[in-house]
LUMBA-314209 format. One record per residue (C-alpha): x, y, z; chain. Coordinates in steps of 0.2 Angstrom, whole numbers, plus 5000, padded with zeros to 4 digits. Each point is the difference from the previous one (the first is absolute). Example, Ala and Ser with C-alpha at 12.3 -4.5 7.8 and 13.67 -1.06 7.14 Angstrom:
<atoms>
{{5062, 4978, 5039}, A}
{{5006, 5017, 4997}, A}
</atoms>
This chain:
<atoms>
{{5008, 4892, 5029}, A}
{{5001, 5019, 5002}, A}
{{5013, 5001, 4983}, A}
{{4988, 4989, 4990}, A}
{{4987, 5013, 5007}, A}
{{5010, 5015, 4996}, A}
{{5004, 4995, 4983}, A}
{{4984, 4993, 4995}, A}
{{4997, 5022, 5003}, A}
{{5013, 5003, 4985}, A}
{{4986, 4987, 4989}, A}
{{4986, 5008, 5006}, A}
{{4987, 5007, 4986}, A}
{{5012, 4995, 4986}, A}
{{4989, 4985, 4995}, A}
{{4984, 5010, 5005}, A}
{{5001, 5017, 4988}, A}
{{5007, 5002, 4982}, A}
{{5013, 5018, 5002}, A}
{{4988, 5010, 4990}, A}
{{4997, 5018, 5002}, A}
{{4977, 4999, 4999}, A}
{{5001, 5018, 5002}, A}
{{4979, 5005, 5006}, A}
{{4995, 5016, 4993}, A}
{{5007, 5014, 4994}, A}
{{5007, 5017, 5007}, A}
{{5002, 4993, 5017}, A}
{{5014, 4992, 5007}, A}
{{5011, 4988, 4990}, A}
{{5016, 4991, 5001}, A}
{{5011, 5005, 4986}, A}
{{5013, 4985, 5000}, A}
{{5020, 5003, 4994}, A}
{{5009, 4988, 4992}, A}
{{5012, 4992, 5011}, A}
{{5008, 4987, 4989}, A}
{{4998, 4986, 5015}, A}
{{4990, 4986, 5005}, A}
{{5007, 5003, 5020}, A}
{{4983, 5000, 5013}, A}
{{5005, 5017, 5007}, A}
{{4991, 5001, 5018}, A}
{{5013, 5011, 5006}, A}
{{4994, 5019, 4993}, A}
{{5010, 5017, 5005}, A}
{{4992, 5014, 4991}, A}
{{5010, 5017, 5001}, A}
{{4992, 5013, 4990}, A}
{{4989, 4999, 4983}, A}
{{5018, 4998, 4994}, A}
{{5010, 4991, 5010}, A}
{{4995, 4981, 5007}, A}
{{5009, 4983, 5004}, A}
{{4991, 4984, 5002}, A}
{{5008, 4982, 5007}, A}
{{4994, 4982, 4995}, A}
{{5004, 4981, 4996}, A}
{{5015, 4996, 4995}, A}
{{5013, 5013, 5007}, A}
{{4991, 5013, 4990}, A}
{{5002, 5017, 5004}, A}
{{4993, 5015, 4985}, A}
{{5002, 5016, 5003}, A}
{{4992, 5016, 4988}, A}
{{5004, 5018, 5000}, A}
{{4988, 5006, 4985}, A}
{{4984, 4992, 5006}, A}
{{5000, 4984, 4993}, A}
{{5005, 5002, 4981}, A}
{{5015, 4991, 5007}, A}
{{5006, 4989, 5013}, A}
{{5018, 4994, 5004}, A}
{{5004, 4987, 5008}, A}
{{5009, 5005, 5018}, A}
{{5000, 4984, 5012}, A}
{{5016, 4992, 5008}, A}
{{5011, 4989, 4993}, A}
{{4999, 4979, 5005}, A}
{{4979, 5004, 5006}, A}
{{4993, 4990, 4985}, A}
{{4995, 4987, 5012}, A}
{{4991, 5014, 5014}, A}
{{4982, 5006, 5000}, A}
{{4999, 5018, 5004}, A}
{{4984, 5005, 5008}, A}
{{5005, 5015, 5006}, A}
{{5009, 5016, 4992}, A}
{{4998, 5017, 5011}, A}
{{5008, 5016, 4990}, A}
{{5004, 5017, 5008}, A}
{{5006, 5008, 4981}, A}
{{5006, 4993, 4984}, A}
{{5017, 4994, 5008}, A}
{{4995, 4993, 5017}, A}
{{4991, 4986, 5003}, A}
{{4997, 4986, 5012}, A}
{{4995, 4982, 4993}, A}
{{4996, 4985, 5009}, A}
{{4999, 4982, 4995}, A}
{{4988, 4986, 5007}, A}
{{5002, 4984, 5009}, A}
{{5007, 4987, 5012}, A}
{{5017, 5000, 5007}, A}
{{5013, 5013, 4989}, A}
{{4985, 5002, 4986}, A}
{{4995, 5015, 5011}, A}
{{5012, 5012, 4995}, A}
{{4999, 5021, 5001}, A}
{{5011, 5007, 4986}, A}
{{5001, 5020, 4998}, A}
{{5010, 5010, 4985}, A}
{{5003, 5021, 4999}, A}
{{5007, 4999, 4984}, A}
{{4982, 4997, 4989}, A}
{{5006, 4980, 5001}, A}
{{5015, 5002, 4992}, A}
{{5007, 4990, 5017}, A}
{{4992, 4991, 5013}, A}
{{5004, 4997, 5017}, A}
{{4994, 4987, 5012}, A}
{{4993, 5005, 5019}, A}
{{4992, 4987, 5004}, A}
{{4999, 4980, 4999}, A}
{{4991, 4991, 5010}, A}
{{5007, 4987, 5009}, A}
{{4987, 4991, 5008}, A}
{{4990, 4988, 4992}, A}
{{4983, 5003, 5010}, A}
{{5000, 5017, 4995}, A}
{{4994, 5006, 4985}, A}
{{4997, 5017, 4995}, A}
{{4984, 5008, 4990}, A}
{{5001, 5019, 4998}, A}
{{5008, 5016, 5003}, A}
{{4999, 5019, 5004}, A}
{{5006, 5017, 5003}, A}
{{4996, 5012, 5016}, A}
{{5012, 5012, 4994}, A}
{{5017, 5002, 4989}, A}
{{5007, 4988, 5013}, A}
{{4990, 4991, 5011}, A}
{{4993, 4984, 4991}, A}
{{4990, 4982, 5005}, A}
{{4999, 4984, 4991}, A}
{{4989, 4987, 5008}, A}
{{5003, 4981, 5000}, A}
{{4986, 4988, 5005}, A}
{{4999, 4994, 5018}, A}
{{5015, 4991, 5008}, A}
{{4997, 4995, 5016}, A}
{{4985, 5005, 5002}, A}
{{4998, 5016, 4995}, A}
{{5005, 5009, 4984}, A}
{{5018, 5008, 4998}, A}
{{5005, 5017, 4994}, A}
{{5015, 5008, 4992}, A}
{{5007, 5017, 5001}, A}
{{5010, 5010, 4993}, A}
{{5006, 5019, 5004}, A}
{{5013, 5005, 4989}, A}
{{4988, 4999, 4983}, A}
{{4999, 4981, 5001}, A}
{{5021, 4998, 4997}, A}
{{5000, 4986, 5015}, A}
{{4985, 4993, 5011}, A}
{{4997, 4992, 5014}, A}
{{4988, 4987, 5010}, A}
{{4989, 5010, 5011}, A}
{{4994, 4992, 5019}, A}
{{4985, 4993, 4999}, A}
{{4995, 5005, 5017}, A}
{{4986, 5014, 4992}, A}
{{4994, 4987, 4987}, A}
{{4984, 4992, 5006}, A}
{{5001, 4982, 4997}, A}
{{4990, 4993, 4985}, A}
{{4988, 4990, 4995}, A}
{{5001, 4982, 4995}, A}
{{5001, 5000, 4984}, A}
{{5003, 5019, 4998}, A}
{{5010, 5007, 4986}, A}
{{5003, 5015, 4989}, A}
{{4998, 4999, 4981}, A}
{{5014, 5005, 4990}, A}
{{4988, 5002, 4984}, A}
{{5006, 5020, 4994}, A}
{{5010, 5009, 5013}, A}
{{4988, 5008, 5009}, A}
{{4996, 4987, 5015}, A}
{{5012, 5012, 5010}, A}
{{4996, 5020, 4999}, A}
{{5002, 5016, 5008}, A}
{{4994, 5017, 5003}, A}
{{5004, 5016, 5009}, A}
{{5012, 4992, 5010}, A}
{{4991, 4982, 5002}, A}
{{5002, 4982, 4995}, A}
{{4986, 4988, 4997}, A}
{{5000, 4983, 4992}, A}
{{4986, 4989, 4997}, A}
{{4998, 4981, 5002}, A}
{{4988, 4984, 4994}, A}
{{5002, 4982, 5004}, A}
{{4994, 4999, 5018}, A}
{{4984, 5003, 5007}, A}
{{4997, 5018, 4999}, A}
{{5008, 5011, 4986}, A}
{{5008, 5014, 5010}, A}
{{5011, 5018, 4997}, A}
{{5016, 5000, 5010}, A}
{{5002, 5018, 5004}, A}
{{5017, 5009, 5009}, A}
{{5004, 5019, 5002}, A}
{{5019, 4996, 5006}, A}
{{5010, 4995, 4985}, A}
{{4994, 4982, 5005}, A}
{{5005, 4998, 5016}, A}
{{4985, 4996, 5008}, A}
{{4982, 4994, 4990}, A}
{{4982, 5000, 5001}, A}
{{4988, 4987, 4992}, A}
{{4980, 5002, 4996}, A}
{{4990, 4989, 4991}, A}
{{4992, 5006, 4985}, A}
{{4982, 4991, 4991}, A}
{{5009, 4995, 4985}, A}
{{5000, 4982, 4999}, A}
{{5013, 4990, 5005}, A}
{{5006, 4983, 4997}, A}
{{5014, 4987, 4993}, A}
{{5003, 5011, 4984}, A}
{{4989, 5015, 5005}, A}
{{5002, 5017, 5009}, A}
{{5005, 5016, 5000}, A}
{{5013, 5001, 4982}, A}
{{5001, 5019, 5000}, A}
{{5000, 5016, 5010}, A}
{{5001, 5018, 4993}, A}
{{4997, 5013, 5014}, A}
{{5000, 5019, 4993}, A}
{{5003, 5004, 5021}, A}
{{4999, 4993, 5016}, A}
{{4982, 4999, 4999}, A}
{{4994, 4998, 4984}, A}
{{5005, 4982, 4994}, A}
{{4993, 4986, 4987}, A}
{{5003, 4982, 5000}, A}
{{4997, 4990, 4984}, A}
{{5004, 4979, 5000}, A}
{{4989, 4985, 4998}, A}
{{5004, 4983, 4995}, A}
{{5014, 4998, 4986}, A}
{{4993, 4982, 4999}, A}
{{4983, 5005, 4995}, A}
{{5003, 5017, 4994}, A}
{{4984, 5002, 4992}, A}
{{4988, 5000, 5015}, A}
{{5006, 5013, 5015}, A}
{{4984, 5007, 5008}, A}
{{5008, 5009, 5014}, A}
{{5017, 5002, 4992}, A}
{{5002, 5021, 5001}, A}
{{4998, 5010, 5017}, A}
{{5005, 5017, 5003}, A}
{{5007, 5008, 5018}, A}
{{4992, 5015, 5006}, A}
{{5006, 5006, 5017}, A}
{{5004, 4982, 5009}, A}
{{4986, 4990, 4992}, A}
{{5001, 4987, 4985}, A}
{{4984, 4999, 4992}, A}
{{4996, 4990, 4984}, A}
{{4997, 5011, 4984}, A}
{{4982, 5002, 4995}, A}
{{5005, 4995, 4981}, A}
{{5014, 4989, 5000}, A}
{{5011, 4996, 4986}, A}
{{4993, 4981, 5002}, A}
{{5016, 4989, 4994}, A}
{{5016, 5000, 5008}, A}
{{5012, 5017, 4999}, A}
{{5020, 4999, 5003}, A}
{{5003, 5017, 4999}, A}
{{4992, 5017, 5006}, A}
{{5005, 5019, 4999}, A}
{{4992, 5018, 5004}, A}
{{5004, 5013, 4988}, A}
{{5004, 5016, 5005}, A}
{{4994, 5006, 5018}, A}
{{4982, 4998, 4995}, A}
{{4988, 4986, 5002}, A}
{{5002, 4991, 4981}, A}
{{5011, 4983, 5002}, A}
{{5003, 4986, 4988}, A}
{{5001, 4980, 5003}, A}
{{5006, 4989, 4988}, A}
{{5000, 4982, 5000}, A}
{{5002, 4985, 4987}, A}
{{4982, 5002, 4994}, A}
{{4998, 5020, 4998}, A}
{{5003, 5016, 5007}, A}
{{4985, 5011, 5011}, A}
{{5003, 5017, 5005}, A}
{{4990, 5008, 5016}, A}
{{4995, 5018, 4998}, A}
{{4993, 5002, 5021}, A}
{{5015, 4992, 5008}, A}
{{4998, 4980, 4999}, A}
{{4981, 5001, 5003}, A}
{{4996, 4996, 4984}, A}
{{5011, 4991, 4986}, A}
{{4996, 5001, 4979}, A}
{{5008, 4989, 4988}, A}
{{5009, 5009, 4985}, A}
{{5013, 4985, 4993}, A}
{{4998, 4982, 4999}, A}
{{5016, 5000, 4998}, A}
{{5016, 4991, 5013}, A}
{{5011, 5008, 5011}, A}
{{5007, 4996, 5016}, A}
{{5007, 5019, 5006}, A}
{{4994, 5017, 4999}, A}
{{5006, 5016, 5008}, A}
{{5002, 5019, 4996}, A}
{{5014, 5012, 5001}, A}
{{5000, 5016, 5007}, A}
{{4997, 5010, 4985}, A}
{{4984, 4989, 4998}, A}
{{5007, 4988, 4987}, A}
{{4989, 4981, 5004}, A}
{{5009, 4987, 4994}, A}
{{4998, 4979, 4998}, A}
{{5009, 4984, 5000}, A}
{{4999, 4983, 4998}, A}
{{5000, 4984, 4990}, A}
{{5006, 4998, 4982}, A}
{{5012, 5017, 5002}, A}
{{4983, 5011, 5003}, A}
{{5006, 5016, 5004}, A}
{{4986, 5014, 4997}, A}
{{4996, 5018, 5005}, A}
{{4983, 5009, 5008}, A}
{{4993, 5011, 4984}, A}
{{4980, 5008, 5001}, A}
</atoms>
């Protein structure tokens, strides 16, 4: 049942809103699509610089773009054709970190440092009650990837040599879960960090909660948020710009029109609903820059918050599953029918 669940993920919005850009207004912010020469769902999104980017998708399909966007090569591993990448972190426009979803040896963490030319494999699951969601960097070497619950409670990977091998952590510091608790492996942001901490966000259950851990994953702490949770609803993205400034974006991929409480923003240690939501189900969320401006995206449009998640504005009807910024300040987005787009104002 989970697998049908996950992959009725990879579906989601397809059927529910035609790729087109329905740009609103002029002046402000837009998406400014590239051509990517693919049809590859791209929920796995790694912007480096206004230049530099890599996103991961259906298929085995890994591009990579070092002229922002006029072209893309194709970089993924050889014999993936069959793998979903749902993941893909980048530290430059050599090194990066990919992982693919789902039960049993589907879950598998590949990383290259030669810009794709060659892939190595560190990871493959080998149980088949695990399956593994999302990724993310503390630093140049210490990494997490998140599986949903087995056992119990959910399991975490690590990595401290730049994601080159990884291991099970205990689950001794992981709170048990909920019934029915999972995370959503919708644009490879269910597992974040800042300033040194890890946060991963969850649906499913009865309560849609933020996982929070300030020792490379060893030990975790859960809240419950008043996003709304259920079967196919939660929590399908967290952004944080520090420890204490955070925004959660989800809903209901299965009615990804209607989300009323679907966007809260963290201040300090308190969750609370945005005044103006988005209103429809978001997969992906970002902050750009240090400042309170952040982006959600989602299969039916894009909204962008100018007070820090407390209030959302549509500018695109357009879909997209992922969306994050580089350092430089470069937003870019992913998603279905080879969308690949940067932020332009």
């Amino acid at each position: 049942m989970r697998l049908q669940r996950k992959l009725s993920i990879a579906l989601a919005g397809m059927a529910v809103v035609a790729a087109t850009a329905g740009f609103t207004g002029h002046g402000g912010p837009h998406w400014k699509l590239t051509d990517t020469s693919t049809t590859a769902r791209f929920r796995g999104l790694a912007p480096v610089s206004a230049k530099v980017a890599w996103v991961a998708g259906s298929e085995g399909t890994i591009l990579r773009t070092l002229d922002g966007g006029r072209s893309w090569a194709s970089v993924g591993p050889a014999g993936a054709a069959a793998l979903q990448f749902r993941d893909i972190e980048a530290f430059d426009a050599r090194t990066a970190v990919a992982l693919t979803i789902g039960n049993g040896t589907d879950s598998r963490i590949y990383r290259t440092s030669d810009g794709g030319r060659t892939w190595a494999s560190a990871f493959v699951n080998e149980d088949a009650d695990a399956f593994y969601d999302c990724l993310t960097f503390l630093d140049a070497r210490h990494g997490l990837a998140l599986s949903d619950p087995v056992g119990g409670k959910f399991r975490i990977l690590a990595t401290s040599d730049g994601g080159r091998s990884w291991r099970v952590t205990s689950p001794a510091g992981m709170p048990p879960a909920l019934d029915g608790e999972f995370a959503f492996a919708a644009s490879g942001t269910c597992l974040v960090s800042a300033q040194g901490r890890a946060f991963f966000a969850t649906g499913g259950g009865a309560a849609a909660r933020v996982f929070t851990s300030s020792d490379l994953g060893r030990t975790w702490s859960a809240v419950a948020t008043p996003v709304p949770s259920g079967p196919s609803a939660g929590i399908y993205s967290l952004a944080f710009r520090d420890r204490s400034h955070g925004l959660a974006v989800g809903g209901d991929y299965a009615a990804p029109t209607v989300a009323p409480a679907g966007a809260a923003f963290l201040k300090g240690h308190t969750w609370t609903v945005a005044r103006t939501v988005p209103g429809e189900y978001r997969s992906g969320a970002a902050w750009l820059g240090h400042g309170p401006v952040a982006l959600a995206v989602g299969p039916t449009g894009s909204d962008i918050t100018w007070n820090g998640g407390r209030d959302w504005k549509r500018f695109d009807t357009g879909s997209f599953d992922a969306v994050l910024c580089a350092r430089d300040g470069a937003c870019w987005a992913s998603g279905e029918q080879g969308r690949v787009a940067k932020l332009a104002f």
